[in-house]
KEZA-830963 format. One record per residue (C-alpha): residue number from 1; residue in three letters; x, y, z. Coordinates in steps of 0.001 Angstrom, whole numbers, plus 500000, padded with zeros to 6 digits. Layout:
BEGIN
SITE  nr rest     px     py     pz
SITE NUM  ala      X      Y      Z
...
REM end
This chain:
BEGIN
SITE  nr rest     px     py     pz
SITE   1  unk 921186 452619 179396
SITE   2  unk 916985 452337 179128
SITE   3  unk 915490 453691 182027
SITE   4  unk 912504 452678 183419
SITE   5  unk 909532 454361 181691
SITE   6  unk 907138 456761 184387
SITE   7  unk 904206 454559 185692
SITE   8  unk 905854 451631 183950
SITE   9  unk 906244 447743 185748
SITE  10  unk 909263 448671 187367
SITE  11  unk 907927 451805 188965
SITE  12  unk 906423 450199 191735
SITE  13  unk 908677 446830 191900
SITE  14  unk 910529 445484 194575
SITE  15  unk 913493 446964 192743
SITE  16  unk 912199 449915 193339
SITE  17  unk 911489 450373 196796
SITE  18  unk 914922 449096 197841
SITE  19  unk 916470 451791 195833
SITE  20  unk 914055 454232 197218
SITE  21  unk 915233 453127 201055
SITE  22  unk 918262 452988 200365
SITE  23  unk 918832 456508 198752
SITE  24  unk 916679 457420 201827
SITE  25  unk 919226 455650 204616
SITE  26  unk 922538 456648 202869
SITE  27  unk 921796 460522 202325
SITE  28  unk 920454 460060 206576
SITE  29  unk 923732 458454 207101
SITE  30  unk 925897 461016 205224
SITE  31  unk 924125 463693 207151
SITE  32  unk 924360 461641 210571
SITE  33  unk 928039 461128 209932
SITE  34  unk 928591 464900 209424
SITE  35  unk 926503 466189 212300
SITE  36  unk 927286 463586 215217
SITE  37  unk 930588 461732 213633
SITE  38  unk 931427 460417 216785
SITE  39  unk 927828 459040 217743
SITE  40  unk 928177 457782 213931
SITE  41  unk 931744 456208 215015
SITE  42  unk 930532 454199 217954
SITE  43  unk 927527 452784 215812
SITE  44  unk 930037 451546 213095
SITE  45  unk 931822 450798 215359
SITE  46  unk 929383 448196 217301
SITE  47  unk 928714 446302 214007
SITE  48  unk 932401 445956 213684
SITE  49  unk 932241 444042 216561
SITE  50  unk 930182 441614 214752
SITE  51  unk 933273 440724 212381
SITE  52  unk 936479 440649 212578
SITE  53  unk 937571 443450 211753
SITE  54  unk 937679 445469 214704
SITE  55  unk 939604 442676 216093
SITE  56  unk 942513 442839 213150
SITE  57  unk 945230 445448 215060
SITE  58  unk 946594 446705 211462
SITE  59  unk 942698 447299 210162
SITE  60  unk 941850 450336 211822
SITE  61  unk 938212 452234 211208
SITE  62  unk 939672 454879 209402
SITE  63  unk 940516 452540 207270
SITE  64  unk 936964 451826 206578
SITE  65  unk 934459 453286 208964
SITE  66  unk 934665 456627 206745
SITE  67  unk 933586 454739 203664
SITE  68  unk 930181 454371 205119
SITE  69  unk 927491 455768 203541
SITE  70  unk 929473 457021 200087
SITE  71  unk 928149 456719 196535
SITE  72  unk 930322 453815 196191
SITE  73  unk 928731 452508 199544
SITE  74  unk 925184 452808 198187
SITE  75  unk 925538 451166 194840
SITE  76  unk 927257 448172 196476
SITE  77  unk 924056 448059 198986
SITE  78  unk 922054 448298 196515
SITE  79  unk 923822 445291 194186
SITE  80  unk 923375 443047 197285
SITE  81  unk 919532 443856 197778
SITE  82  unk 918991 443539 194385
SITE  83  unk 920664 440626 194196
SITE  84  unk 918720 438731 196997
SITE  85  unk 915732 439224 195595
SITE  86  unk 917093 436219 193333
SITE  87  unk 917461 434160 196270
SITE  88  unk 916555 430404 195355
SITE  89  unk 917803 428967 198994
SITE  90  unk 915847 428339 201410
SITE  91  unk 916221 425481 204218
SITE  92  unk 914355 422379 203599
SITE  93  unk 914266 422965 200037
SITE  94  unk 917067 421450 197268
SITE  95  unk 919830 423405 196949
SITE  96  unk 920461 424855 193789
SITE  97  unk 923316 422871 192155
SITE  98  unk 925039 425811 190629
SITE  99  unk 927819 425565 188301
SITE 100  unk 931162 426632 189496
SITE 101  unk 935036 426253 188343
SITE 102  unk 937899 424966 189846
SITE 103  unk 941595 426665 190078
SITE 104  unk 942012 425367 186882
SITE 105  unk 939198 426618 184625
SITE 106  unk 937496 422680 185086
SITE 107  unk 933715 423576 184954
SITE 108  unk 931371 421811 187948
SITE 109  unk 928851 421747 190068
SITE 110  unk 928672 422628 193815
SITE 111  unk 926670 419236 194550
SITE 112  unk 929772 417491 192664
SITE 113  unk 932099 418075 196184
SITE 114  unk 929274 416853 198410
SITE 115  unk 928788 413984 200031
SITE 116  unk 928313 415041 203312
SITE 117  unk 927437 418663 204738
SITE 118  unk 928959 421963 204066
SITE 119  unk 929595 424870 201839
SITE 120  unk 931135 427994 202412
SITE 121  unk 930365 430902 200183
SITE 122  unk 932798 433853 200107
SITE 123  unk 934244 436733 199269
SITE 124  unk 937599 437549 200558
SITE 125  unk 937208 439370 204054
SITE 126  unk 938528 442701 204739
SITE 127  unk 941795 441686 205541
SITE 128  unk 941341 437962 204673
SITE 129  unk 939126 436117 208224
SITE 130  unk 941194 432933 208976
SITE 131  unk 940850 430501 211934
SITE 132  unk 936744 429698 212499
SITE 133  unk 936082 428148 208624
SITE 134  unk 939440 426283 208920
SITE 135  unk 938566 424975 212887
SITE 136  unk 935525 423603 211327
SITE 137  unk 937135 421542 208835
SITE 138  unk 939613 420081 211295
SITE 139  unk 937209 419191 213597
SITE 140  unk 934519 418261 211456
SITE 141  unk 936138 416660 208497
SITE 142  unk 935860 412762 209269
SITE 143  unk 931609 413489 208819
SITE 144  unk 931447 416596 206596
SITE 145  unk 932301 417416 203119
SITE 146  unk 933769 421338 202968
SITE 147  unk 933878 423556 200134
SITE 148  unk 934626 427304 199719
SITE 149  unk 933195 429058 196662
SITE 150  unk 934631 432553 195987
SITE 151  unk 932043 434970 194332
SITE 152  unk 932354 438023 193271
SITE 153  unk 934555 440495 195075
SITE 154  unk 932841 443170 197939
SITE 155  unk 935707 445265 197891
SITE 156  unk 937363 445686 194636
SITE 157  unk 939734 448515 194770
SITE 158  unk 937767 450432 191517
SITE 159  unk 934494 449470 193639
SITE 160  unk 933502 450079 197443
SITE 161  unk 936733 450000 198082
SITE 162  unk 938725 449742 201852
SITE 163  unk 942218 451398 202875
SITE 164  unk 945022 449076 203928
SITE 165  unk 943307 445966 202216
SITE 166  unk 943868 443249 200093
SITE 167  unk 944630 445084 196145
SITE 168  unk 941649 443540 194246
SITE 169  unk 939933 444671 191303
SITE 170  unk 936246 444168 190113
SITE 171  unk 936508 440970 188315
SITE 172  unk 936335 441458 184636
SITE 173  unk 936363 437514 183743
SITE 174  unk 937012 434115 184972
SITE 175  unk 941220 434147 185015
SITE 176  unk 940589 437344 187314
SITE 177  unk 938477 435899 189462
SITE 178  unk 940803 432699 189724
SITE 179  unk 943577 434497 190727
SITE 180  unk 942012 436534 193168
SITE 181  unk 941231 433273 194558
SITE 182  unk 944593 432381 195328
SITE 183  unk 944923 434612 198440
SITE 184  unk 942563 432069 199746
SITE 185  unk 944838 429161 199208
SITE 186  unk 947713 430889 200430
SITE 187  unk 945788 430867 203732
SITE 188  unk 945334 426911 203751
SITE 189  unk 941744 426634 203441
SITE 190  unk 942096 422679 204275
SITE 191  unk 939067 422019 201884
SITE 192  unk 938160 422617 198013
SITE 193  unk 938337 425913 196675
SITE 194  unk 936057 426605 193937
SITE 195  unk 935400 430062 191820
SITE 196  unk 931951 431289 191028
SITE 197  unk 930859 431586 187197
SITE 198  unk 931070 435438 185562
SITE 199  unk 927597 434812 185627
SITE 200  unk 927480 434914 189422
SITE 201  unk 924840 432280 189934
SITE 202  unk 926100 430664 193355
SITE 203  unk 926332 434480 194650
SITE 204  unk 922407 435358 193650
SITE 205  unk 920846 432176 193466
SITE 206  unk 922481 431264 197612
SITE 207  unk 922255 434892 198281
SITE 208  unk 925620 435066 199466
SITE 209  unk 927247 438567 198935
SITE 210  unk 929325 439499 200805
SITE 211  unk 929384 436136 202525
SITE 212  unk 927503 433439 203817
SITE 213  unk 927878 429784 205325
SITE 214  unk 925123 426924 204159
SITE 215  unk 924515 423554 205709
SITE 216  unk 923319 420974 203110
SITE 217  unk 922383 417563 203140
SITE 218  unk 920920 415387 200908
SITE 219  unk 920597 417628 198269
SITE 220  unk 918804 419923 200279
SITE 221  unk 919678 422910 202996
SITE 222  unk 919558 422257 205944
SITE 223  unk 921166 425684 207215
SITE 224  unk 921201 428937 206200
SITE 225  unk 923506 431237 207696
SITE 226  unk 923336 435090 207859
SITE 227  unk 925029 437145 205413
SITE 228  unk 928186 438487 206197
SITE 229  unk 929878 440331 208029
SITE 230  unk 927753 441268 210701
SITE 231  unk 925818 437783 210702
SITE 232  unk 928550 435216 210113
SITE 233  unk 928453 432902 212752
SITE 234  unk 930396 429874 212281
SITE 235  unk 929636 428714 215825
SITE 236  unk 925880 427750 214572
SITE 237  unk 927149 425404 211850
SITE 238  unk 929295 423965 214273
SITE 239  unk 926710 423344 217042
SITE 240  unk 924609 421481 214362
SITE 241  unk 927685 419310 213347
SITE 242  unk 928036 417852 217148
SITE 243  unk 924818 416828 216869
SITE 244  unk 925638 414951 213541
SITE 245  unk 928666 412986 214922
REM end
């Protein structure tokens, strides 16, 4: 590995002052967790309640809480920062038609599905979320084209890894990735389900590790959602699809 030379381009990049920050906020957070671990708890804790997985009764935070603010932790961080800052989405723009694959190693494009409204992209939740993606579909289907894409994986068991969750290693090509994707189907998505490229353009160029919902229409979004976990929020794609029916 090259590093960066002293006083060189990358010295005083963007790159580098999220990996600055974040170095900063994980050693604070290591140090918080070890002083005040209880104060440290009940602010996990709250941002759990953003997701769903202090809501899952066999997920508990020591399954995950503790993992906060580990090496493992901050390298993940710092993939998704880094990786945002190749962010080609933006609402009322065109949406980048990014090539995907199906279940069957078929190569596409994400616009390919579309002829309506909406794309899901995804990682597999802690636990696998079910329920809101799926109401949406039922409801929604007669005026909206779904799709789920399933990017690379937040969780891997050899990466920032969870106790008591799904066994998934870091993808090292497509078949691994494809069969990873088949927890998803075992939980009836009710819509397309579509892999990501080892390159990983639909997660950088949408911005969408760990997870994120997009509204698109006409070639162009229309909605961008929050990234997951904390800022998943169905329940704003599916106040702009009542308006649509």
């Amino acid at each position: 590995v090259t590093l960066p030379q002293p006083g060189g381009p990358w010295l005083w990049s963007p790159g580098f002052w999220i990996l600055l920050y974040m170095c900063l906020c994980t050693a604070v957070g290591k140090i918080l967790m070890i002083l005040f671990p209880e104060a440290v708890k009940r602010h996990i804790l709250k941002l759990g309640q953003k997701s769903s997985m202090v809501r899952n009764s066999k997920f508990s935070y020591e399954n995950w809480g503790p993992t906060f603010f580990s090496f493992k932790y901050l390298l993940f961080v710092l993939k998704v920062k880094w990786k945002r800052l190749e962010d080609e989405a933006f609402e009322g723009h065109a949406a980048p038609n990014t090539p995907v694959a199906d279940l069957e190693g078929k190569a596409h494009h994400i616009l390919d599905f579309m002829q309506g409204e909406c794309i899901q992209t995804r990682k597999l939740p802690p636990m696998v979320k079910k329920g809101k993606f799926n109401k949406l579909v039922e409801d929604f289907n007669p005026i909206a084209d779904f799709l789920l894409i399933y990017i690379e994986e937040a969780h891997a068991t050899d990466g920032w890894a969870f106790k008591n969750n799904i066994v998934i290693k870091n993808h090292q090509n497509l078949e691994d990735r494809k069969r990873a994707a088949e927890f998803l189907l075992k939980k009836n998505p009710l819509c397309p389900v579509v892999v990501d490229t080892m390159e990983n353009l639909s997660s950088s160029k949408y911005a969408a590790l760990p997870e994120r919902l997009y509204l698109l229409r006409g070639g162009k979004v229309v909605y961008k959602g929050g990234a997951g976990p904390w800022n998943y929020h169905p329940q704003e794609i599916r106040a702009i699809l009542e308006k649509l029916k």
